[in-house]
C-alpha positions in Angstrom: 21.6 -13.3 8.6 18.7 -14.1 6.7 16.9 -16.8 5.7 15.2 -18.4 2.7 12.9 -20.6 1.6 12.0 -22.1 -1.8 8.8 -22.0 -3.2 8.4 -23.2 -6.3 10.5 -21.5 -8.6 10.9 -18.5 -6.3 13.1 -17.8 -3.0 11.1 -16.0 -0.3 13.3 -14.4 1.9 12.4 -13.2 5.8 14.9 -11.2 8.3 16.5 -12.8 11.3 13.8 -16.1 10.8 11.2 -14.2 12.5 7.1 -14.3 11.6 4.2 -16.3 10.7 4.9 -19.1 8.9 2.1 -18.8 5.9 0.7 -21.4 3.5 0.1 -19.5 0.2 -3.4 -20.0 -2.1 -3.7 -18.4 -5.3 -6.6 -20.2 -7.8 -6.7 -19.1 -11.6 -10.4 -18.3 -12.6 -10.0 -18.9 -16.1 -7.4 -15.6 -16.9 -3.9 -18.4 -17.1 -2.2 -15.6 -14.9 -1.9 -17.9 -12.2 2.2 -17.9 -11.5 2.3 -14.2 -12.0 -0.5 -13.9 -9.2 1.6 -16.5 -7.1 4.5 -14.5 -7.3 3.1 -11.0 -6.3 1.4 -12.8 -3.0 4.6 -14.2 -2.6 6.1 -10.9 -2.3 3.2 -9.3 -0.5 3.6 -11.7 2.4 7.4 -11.9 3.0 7.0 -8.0 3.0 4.7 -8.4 5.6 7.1 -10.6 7.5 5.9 -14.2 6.9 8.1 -16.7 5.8 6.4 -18.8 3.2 6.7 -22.4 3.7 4.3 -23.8 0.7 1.5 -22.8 -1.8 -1.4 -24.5 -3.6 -2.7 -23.4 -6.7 -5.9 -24.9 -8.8 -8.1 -23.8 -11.4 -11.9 -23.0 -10.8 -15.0 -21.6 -12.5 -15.7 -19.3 -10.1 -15.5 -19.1 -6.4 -17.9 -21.6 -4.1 -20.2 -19.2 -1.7 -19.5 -20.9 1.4 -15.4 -21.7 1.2 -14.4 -19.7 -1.7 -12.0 -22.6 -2.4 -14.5 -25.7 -2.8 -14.7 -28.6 -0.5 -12.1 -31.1 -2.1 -9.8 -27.8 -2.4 -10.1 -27.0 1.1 -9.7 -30.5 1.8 -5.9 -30.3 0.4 -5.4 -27.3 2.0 -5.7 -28.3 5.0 -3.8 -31.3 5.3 -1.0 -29.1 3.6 -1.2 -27.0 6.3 -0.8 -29.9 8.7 1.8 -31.0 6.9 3.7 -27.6 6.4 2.9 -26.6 10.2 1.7 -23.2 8.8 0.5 -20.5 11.4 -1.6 -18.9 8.8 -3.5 -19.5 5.1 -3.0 -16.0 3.0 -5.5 -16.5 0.2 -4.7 -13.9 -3.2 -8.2 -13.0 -3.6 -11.3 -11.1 -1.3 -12.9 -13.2 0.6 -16.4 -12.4 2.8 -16.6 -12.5 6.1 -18.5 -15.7 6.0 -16.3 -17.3 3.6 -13.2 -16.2 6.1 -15.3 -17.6 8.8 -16.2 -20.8 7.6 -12.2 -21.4 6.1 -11.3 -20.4 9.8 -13.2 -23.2 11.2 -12.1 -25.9 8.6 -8.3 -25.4 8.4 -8.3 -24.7 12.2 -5.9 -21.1 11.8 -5.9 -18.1 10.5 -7.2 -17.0 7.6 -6.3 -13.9 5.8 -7.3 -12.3 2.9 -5.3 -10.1 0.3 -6.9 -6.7 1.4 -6.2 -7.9 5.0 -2.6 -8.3 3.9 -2.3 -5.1 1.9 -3.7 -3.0 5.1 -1.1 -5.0 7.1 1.3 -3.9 5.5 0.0 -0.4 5.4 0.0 -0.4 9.3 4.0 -1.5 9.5 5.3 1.0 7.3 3.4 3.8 8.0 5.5 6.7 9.7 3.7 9.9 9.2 0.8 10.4 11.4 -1.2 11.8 8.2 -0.3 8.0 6.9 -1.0 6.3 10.6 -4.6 7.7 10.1 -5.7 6.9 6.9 -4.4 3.2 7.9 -6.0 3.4 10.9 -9.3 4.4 8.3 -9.2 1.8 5.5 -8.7 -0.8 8.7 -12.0 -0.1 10.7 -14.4 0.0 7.3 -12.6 -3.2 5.9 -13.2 -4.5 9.8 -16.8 -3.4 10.3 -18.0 -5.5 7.5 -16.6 -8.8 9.7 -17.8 -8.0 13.1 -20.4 -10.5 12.9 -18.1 -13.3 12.5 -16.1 -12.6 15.6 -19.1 -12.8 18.0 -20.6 -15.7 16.6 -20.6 -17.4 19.9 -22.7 -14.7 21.8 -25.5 -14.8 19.6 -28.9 -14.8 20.9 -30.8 -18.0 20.4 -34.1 -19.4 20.7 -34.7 -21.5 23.7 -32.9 -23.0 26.3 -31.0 -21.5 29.3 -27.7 -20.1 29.3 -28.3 -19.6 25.5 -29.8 -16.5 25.1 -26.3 -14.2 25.0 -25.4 -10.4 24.8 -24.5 -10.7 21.2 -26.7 -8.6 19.4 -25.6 -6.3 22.0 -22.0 -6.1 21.7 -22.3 -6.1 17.9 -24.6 -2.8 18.4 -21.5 -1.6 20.7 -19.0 -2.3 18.6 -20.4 -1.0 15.5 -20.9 2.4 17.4 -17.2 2.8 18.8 -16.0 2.2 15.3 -18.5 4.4 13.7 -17.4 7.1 16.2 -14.0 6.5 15.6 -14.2 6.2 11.3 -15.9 9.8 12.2 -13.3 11.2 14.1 -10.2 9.8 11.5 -12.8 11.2 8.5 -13.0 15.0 10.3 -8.8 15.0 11.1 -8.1 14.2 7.5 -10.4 16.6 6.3 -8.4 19.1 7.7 -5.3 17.8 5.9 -6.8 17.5 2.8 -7.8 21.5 3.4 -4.3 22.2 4.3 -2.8 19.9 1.3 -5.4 22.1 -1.0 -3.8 25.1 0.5 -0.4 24.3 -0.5 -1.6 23.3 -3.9 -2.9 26.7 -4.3 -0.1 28.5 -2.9 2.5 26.4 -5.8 -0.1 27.0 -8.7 0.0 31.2 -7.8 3.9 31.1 -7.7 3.9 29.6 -10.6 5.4 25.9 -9.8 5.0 23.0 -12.4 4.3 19.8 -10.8 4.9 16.2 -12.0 3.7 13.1 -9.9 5.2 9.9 -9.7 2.8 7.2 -10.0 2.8 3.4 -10.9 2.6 -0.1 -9.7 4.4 -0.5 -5.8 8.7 -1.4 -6.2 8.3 -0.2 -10.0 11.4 2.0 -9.0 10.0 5.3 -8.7 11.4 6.1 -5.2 14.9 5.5 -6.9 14.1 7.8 -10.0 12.2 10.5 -7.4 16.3 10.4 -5.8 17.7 10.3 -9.3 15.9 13.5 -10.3 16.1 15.8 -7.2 18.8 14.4 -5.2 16.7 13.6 -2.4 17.2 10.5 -0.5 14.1 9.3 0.0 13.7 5.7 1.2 14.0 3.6 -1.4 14.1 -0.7 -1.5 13.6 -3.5 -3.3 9.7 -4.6 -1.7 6.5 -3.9 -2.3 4.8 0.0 -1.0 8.5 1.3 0.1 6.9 4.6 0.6 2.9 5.5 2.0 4.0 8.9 2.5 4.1 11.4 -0.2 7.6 13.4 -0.6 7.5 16.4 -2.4 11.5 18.1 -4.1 12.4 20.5 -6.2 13.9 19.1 -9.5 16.8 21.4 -11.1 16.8 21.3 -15.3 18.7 24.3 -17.2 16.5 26.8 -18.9 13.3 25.2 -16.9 10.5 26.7 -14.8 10.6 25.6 -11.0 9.4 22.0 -11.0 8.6 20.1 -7.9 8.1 16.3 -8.1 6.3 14.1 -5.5 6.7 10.9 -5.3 3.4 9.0 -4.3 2.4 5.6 -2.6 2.6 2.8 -5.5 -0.3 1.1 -6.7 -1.3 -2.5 -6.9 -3.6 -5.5 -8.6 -6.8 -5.7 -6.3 -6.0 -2.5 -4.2 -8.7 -2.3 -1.2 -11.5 0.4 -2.0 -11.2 1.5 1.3 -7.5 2.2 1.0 -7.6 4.3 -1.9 -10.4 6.1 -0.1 -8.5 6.4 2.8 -5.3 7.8 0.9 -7.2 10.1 -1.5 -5.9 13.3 0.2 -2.6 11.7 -0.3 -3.2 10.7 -4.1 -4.7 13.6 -5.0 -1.2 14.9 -5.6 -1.7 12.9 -9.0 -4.7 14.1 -9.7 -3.4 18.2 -9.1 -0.7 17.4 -11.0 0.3 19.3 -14.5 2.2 16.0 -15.3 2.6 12.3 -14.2 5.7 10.2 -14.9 4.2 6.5 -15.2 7.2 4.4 -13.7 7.0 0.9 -15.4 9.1 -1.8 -14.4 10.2 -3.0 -18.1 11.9 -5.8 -16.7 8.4 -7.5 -14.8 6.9 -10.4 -17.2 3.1 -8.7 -16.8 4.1 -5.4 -17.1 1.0 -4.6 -19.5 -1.5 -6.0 -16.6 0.4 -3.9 -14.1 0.1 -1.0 -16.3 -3.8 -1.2 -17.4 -3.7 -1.8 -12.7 -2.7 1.9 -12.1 -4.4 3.1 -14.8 -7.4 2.2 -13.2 -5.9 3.7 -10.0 -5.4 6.7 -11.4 -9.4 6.6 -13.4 -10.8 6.4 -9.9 -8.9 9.4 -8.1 -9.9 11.3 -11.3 -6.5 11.8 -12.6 -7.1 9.7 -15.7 -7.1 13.4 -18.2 -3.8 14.2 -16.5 -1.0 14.4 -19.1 1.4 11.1 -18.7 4.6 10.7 -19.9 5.4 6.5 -19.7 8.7 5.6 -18.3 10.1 2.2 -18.6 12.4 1.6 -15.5 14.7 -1.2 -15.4 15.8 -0.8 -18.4 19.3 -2.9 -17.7 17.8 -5.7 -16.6 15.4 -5.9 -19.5 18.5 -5.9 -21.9 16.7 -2.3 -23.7 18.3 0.6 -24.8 17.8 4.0 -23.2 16.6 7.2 -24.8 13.3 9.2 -24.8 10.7 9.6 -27.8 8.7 12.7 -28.5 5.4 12.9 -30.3 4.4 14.8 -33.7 4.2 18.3 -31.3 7.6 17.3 -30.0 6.5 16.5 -26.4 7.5 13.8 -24.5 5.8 10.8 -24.6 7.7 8.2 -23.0 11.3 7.6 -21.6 13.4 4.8 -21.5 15.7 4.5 -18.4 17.5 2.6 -15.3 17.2 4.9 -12.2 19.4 2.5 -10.1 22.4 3.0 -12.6 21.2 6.9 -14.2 21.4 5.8 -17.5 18.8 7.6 -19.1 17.5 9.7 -16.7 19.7 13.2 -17.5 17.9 12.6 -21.3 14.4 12.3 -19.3 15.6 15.5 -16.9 16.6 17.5 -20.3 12.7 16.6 -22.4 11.3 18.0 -19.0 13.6 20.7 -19.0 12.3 21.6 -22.7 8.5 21.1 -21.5 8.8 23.1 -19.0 10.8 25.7 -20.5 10.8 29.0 -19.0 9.1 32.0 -21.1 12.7 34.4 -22.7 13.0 37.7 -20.6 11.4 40.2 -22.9 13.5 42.5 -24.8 13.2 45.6 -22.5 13.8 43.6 -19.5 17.5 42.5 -21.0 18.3 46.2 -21.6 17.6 46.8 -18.0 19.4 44.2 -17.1 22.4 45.9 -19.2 21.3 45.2 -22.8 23.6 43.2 -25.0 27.4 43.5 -24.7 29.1 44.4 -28.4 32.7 43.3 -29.1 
C-alpha cells in the first residue's frame, strides 16, 4: 500500500507511510525557475523517504547571512511547520553551518540542507563497498565544515564557574578522528582507482571501444544501458537508481567489441565533495572513446538539466570526449524516433524510448557503423578458404 500526499500540483508518494514528515523551502533568486526547483526537491526527498506534507516558496534578492531565508520568511516557516507538524525543514539550496544553526534554533527541528539530502541518499542506496566508501568520504568533508555548530554548548567562556567547558577540546578531537578517517577512505580508494586504471588499460590493449552513459539522475539511462546489452541492471523511476558503475558488453553486427557502462546520474547543485568522492567512479566518462548523453525529452527544463551534466562532465575533465545526445522519453514527449548523422556521417544524436525500444535498434545499428570493424585483408580470406565460385 502506499501513500500520497498532494503538494501543490504534485503527488509525493512514500512506501508503507513510513519517514520524516518534511516541510519543503525552495526560494527563487531572481532565475523564475522556482516550480521546477520545487519539483526536483520534491522528488529528492520522497526518495529519501520523507513524506512531504507542505512547502513554501518566495522570491529574494539574495540570501540573508544569518537565516538564509530572512526574518519575516522564517517567521512563516515556522508557524507552517507548527501547523503541518513537520519533523524536518529540507531547504533546496547550501546552507552554512551557521545559517543551519541559527534555522535550527528558530524553527525548533531539523534542518537540512540539499547536499545533506543528496549524501543521504547516497548512504541508502549504496551497495558496493567501493560506493559505501566514497559515501562514507563526501559525508565526513561536508561534516567537518559543521563541527562547530554541534558543540556550541561546550565552548570555553570567559568568566564565571562551571563555564569554562572542554569544547575547544573535543572540537580538536573530533577534527582528528575524522581527519584520520577521510585519510584512511582517501588511501583505500586510491587503490581502486589503481585497479580501475588497470582494467582501463587492459580493454584499451585488446582493443575494446567504450561508450559511457552519462546524464542527469532518472533521465532513463539504466533502462537504455538494459535495452542495449541485455543486462538487467536496476532500473526505477527515482532519482540516483544506480551509485555503482555496471560495465556490459553491447552486441551490433559488423562492430568491434563495445562495452558500455552505465554511470551514477548527475544532478543541479551536486555536492563538490561527492563528485570528488566518486571521481574513480566517473572517471569511466572521462576514459571513455564515447558518451551517450541520456536526456529526458519529456522533462519541462531539459536544456537546464542538460547545460547541469555538462558541467559535471567539464569538471571530471571529460568535457573533449566525443558525445552523442540521446533524447529518451521520447513517447511521452509525443516525438518521433530516429537518429541524425552529421556532414562526416557520424552520429550526432538519437531519438528514442528505452522503456518501449522504439528507437534504440536504429541507435545500436549508428554505433554498429562507428565502430565498425576494420574488413579481413585479402590474404587473410584466402586463408580462410578464399572466395567460393558458382
Amino acid at each position: 500500500m502506499r501513500c500520497a500526499r498532494r503538494t501543490g500540483s504534485r503527488v509525493f508518494e512514500r512506501p508503507n507511510g513510513s519517514g520524516d514528515r518534511a516541510l519543503l523551502v525552495a526560494l527563487d533568486f531572481g532565475r523564475g525557475n522556482g516550480a521546477e526547483h520545487a519539483e526536483e526537491i520534491g522528488a529528492l526527498a520522497v526518495s529519501a523517504g520523507a513524506q512531504v506534507v507542505g512547502s513554501v516558496g518566495g522570491r529574494r534578492a539574495r540570501p540573508d547571512p544569518a537565516l538564509f531565508a530572512g526574518r519575516g520568511k522564517v517567521d512563516e516557516i515556522a508557524a507552517q511547520r507548527v501547523e503541518t507538524r513537520a519533523d524536518l525543514v529540507i531547504f533546496d539550496h547550501a546552507l552554512s553551518g551557521v545559517q543551519q544553526r541559527n534555522l535550527e534554533q528558530k524553527l525548533e527541528c531539523r534542518v537540512v540542507d540539499r547536499a545533506t539530502l543528496i549524501l543521504d541518499i547516497f548512504a541508502q542506496r549504496a551497495r558496493s563497498a567501493e560506493g559505501k566508501l566514497q559515501v562514507e568520504l563526501a559525508q565526513l568533508k561536508h561534516m567537518s565544515t559543521r563541527l562547530v555548530g554541534g558543540w556550541t554548548h561546550l565552548e570555553r567562556q570567559k568568566g564565571g564557574i562551571g563555564l569554562r567547558g572542554p569544547g575547544e577540546t573535543q572540537l580538536e578531537t573530533d577534527r582528528r578522528l575524522i581527519a584520520q578517517r577521510v585519510k584512511f577512505l582517501h588511501s583505500r580508494l586510491a587503490r581502486v582507482e589503481k585497479s580501475r586504471a588497470v582494467q582501463s588499460r587492459t580493454r584499451r590493449r585488446a582493443a575494446v571501444r567504450t561508450v559511457a552513459l552519462v546524464g542527469y539522475t532518472n533521465a532513463g539511462k539504466s533502462t537504455l544501458f538494459n535495452r542495449l546489452t541485455g543486462a538487467r541492471a536496476y532500473a526505477a523511476d527515482q532519482l540516483f537508481a544506480t551509485l555503482d558503475t555496471t560495465l556490459r558488453r553491447m552486441y551490433a553486427a559488423g562492430a568491434e567489441t563495445i562495452v558500455v557502462s552505465d554511470t551514477v546520474g548527475f544532478i543541479r547543485d551536486l555536492p563538490h565533495d561527492l563528485v570528488a568522492a566518486f571521481r574513480a567512479t566517473l572517471s569511466e566518462a572521462a576514459d571513455a572513446e564515447l558518451l551517450l548523453h541520456v536526456i529526458d525529452a519529456a522533462a519541462p527544463n531539459r536544456d537546464e538539466q542538460t547545460a547541469a551534466v555538462d558541467a559535471v562532465l567539464a569538471d571530471l575533465g571529460a568535457a573533449a570526449v566525443p558525445q552523442i545526445r540521446v533524447l529518451n522519453k521520447c513517447d511521452l514527449a509525443d516525438l518521433p524516433t530516429g537518429v541524425e548523422s552529421d556532414s562526416c556521417g557520424n552520429i550526432s544524436s538519437a531519438r528514442v524510448s528505452a522503456t518501449t525500444g522504439a528507437g534504440c535498434e536504429e541507435l545500436r545499428a549508428a554505433l554498429g557503423a562507428r565502430f565498425a570493424a576494420a574488413p579481413l585483408p585479402e590474404h587473410a580470406t584466402e586463408a580462410i578458404g578464399g572466395p567460393v565460385e558458382a
